[in-house]
MISE-297404 format. One line per field, with one value per residue: y, x, z of N, C-alpha, C in turn; residue in three letters; chain. Coordinates in steps of 0.001 Angstrom, whole numbers, plus 500000, padded with zeros to 6 digits. Each point is the difference from the previous one (the first is absolute). Example, Ala and Ser with C-alpha at 12.3 -4.5 7.8 and 13.67 -1.06 7.14 Angstrom:
<nodes>
nY [494310_501050]
nX [513190_499650]
nZ [507800_499280]
caY [501190_501190]
caX [499110_500820]
caZ [500000_500060]
cY [501200_501090]
cX [500900_499230]
cZ [500000_500730]
residu [ALA_SER]
chaine [A_A]
</nodes>
This chain:
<nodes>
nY [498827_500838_501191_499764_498707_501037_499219_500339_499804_500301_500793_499448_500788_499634_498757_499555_500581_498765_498876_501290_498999_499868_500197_500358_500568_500098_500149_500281_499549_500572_501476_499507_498634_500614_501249_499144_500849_499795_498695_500210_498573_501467_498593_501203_500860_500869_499717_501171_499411_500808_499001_499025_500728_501019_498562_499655_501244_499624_498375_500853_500757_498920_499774_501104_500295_500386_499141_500750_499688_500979]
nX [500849_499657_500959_499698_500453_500668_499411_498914_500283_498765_500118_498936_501344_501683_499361_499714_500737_501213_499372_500714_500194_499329_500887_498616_499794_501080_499493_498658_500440_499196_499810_501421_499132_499260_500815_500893_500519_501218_499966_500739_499925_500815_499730_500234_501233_498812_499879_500625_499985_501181_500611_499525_499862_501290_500290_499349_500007_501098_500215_499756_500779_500883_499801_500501_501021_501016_500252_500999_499211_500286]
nZ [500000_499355_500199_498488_499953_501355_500287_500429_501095_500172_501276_501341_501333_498979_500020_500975_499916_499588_500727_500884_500550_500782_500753_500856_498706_499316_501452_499013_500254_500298_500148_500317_501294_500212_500455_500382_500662_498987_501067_500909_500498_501073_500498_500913_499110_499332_498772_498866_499182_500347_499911_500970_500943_498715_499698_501699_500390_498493_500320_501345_499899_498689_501572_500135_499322_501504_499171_499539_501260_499290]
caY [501173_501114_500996_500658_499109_499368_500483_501475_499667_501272_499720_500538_501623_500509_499392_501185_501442_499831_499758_500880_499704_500036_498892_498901_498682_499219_499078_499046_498652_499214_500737_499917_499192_500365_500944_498777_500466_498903_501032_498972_500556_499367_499838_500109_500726_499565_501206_500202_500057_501677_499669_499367_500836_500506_499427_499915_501318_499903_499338_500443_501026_499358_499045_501126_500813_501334_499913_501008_501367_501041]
caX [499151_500796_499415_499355_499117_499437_499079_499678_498852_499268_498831_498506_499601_500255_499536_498450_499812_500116_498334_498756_498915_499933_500772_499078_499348_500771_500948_498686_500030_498116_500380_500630_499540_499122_500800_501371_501061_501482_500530_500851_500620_501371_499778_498189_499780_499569_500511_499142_500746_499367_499604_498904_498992_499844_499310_499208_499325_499083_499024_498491_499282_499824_498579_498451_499546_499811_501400_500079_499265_500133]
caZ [500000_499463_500884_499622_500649_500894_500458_500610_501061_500545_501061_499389_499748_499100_498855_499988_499565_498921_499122_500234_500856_501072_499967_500285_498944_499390_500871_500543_499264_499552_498598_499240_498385_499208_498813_499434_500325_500023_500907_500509_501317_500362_501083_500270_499085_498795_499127_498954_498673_499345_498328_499825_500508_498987_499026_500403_500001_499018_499810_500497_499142_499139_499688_500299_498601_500307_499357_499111_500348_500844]
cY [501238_501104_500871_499015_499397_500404_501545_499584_500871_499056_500556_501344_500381_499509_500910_501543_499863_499852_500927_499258_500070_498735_499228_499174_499544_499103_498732_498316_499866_500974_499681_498992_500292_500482_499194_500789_499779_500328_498638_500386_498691_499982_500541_501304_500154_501376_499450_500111_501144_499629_499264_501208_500701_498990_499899_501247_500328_499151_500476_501203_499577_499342_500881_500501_500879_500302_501060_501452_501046_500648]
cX [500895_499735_498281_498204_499543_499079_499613_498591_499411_499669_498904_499473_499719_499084_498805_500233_500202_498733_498719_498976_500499_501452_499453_499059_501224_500804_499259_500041_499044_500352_500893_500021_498656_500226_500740_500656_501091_500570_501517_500047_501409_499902_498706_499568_499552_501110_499581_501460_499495_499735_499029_498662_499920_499282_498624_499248_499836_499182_498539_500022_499692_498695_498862_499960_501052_501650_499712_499101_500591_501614]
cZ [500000_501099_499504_500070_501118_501072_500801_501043_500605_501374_499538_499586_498902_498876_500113_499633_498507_498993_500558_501034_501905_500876_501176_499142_499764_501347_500488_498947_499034_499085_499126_498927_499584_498592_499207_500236_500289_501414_500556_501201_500265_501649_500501_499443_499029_499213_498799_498819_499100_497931_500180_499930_499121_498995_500008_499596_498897_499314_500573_498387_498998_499975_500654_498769_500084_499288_498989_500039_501031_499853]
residu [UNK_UNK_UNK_UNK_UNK_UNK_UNK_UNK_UNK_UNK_UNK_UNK_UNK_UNK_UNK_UNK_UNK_UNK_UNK_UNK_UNK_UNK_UNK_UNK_UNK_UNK_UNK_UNK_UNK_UNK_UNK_UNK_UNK_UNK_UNK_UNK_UNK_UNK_UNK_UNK_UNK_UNK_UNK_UNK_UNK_UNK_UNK_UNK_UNK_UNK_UNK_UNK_UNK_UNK_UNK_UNK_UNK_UNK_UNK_UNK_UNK_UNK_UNK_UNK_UNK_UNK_UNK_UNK_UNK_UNK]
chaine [A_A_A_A_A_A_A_A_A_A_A_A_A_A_A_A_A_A_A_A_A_A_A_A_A_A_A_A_A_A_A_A_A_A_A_A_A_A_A_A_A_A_A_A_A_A_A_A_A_A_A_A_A_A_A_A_A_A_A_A_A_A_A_A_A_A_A_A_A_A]
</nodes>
């Protein structure tokens, strides 16, 4: 793995401001699989793969429509 491939881990704080939502929905299990929200956890830590959560956030717009608007 290259320096330019490796990974980038958000805690919840950060993921949540990242995807704009509350970082008590995104620390709630039940939301997160509701949503599918790529998440890992390391030990009793959860975190977030800042490329997963980017792929993720445009797969929701791609599939609202909301791709190419605005």
């Amino acid at each position: 793995m290259t320096d330019d491939e490796e990974a980038h881990y958000l805690r919840v704080r950060d993921a949540a401001k990242y995807l704009a939502i509350s970082p008590r929905s995104l620390a709630d299990p039940s939301f997160r699989k509701r949503h599918s929200i790529p998440t890992l956890r390391i030990g009793r830590v959860v975190v977030f793969n800042a490329i997963d959560l980017a792929q993720w956030l445009n797969s929701k717009a791609a599939s609202s429509g909301a791709a190419g608007h605005g």
